[in-house]
Backbone bond lengths (Angstrom), bond angles and torsions (degrees), N, CA, C in turn:
res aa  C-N    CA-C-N  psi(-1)  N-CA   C-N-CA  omega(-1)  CA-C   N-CA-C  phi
1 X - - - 1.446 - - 1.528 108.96 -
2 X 1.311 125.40 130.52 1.179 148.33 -166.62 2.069 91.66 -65.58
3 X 1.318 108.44 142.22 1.513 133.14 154.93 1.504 107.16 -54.85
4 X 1.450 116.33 137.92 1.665 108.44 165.16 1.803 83.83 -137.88
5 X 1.290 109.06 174.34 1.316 141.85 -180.00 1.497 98.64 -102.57
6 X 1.136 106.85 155.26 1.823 118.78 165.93 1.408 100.44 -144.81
7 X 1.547 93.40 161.38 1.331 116.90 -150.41 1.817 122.92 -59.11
8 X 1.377 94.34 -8.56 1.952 112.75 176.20 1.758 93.46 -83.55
9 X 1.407 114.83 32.07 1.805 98.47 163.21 1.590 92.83 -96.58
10 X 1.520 78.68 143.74 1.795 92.57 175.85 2.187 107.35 -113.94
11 X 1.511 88.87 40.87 1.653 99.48 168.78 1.343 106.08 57.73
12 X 1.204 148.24 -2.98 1.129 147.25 -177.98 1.606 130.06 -15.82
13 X 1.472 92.96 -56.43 1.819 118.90 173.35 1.668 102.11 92.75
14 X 1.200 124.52 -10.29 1.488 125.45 179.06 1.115 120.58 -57.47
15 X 1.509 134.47 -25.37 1.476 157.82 140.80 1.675 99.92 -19.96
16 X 1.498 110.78 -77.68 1.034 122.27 -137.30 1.553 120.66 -72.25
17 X 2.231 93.36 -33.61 1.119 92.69 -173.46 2.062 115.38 -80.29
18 X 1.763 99.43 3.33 1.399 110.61 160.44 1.204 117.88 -72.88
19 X 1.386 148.42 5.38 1.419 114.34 -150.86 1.820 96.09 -128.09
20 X 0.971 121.15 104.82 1.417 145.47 174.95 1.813 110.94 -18.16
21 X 1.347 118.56 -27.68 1.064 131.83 -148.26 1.541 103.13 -121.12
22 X 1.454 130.75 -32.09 1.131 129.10 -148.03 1.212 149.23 66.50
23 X 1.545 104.00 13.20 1.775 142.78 -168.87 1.656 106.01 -59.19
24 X 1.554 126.11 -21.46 0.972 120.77 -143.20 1.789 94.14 -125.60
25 X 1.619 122.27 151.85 1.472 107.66 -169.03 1.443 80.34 -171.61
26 X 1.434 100.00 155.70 2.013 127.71 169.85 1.569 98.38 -57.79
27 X 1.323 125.76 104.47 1.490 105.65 160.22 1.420 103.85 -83.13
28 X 1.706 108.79 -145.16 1.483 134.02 177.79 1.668 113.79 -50.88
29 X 1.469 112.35 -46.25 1.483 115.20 -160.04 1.519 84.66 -153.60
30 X 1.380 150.06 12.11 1.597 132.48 168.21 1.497 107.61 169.47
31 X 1.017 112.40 146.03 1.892 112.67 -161.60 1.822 83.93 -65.30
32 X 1.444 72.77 157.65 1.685 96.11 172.07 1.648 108.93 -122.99
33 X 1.282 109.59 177.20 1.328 123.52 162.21 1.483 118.63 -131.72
34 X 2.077 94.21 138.28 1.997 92.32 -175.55 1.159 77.35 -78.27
35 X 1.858 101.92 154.79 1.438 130.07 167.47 1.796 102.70 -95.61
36 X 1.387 107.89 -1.34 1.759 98.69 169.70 1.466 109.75 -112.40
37 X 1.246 103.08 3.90 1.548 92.17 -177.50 1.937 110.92 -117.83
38 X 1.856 92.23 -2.42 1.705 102.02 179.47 1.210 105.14 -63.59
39 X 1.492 134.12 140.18 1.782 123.14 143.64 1.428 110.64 -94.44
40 X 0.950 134.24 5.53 1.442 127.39 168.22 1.306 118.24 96.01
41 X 1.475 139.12 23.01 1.386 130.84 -157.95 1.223 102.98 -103.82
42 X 1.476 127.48 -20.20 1.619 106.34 161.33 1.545 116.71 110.97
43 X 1.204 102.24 -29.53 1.829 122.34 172.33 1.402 106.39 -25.83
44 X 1.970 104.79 -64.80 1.357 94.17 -158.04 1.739 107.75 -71.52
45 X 1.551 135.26 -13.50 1.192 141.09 165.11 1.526 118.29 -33.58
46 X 1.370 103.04 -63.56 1.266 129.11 172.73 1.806 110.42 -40.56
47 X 1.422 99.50 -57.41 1.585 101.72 -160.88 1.769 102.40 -74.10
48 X 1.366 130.61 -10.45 1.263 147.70 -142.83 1.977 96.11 -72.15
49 X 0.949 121.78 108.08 1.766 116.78 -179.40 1.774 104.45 -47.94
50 X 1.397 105.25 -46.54 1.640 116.86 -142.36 1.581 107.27 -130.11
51 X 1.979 94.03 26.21 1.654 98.17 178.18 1.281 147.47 14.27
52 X 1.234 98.64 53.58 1.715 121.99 -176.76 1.657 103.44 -94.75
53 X 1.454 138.22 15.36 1.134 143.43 -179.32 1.275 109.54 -112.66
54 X 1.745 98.25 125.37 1.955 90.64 176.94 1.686 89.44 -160.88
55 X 1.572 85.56 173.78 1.541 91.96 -170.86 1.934 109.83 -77.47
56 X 0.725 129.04 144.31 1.758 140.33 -169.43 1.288 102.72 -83.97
């Protein structure tokens, strides 16, 4: 199951430049993650300041 973000991201981008795949992008109001392009490894969780990353 794909990683999602919740709504306590404070846009950081520290996620993104972790994520092996390129899964992760600026949406409207806080990066998101594609759920078809996640493989699940968890990296960008890890790098997250304000742990708003979890598995969906």
């Amino acid at each position: 199951m794909a990683y999602v973000i919740s709504s306590e991201c404070i846009s950081c981008g520290s996620c993104a430049s972790q994520c092996p795949v390129e899964a992760i992008s600026q949406g409207d109001s806080q990066f998101e993650i594609n759920p078809d392009t996640c493989i699940d490894c968890g990296a960008c969780a890890g790098q997250c300041p304000v742990s708003c990353i979890s598995q969906g």
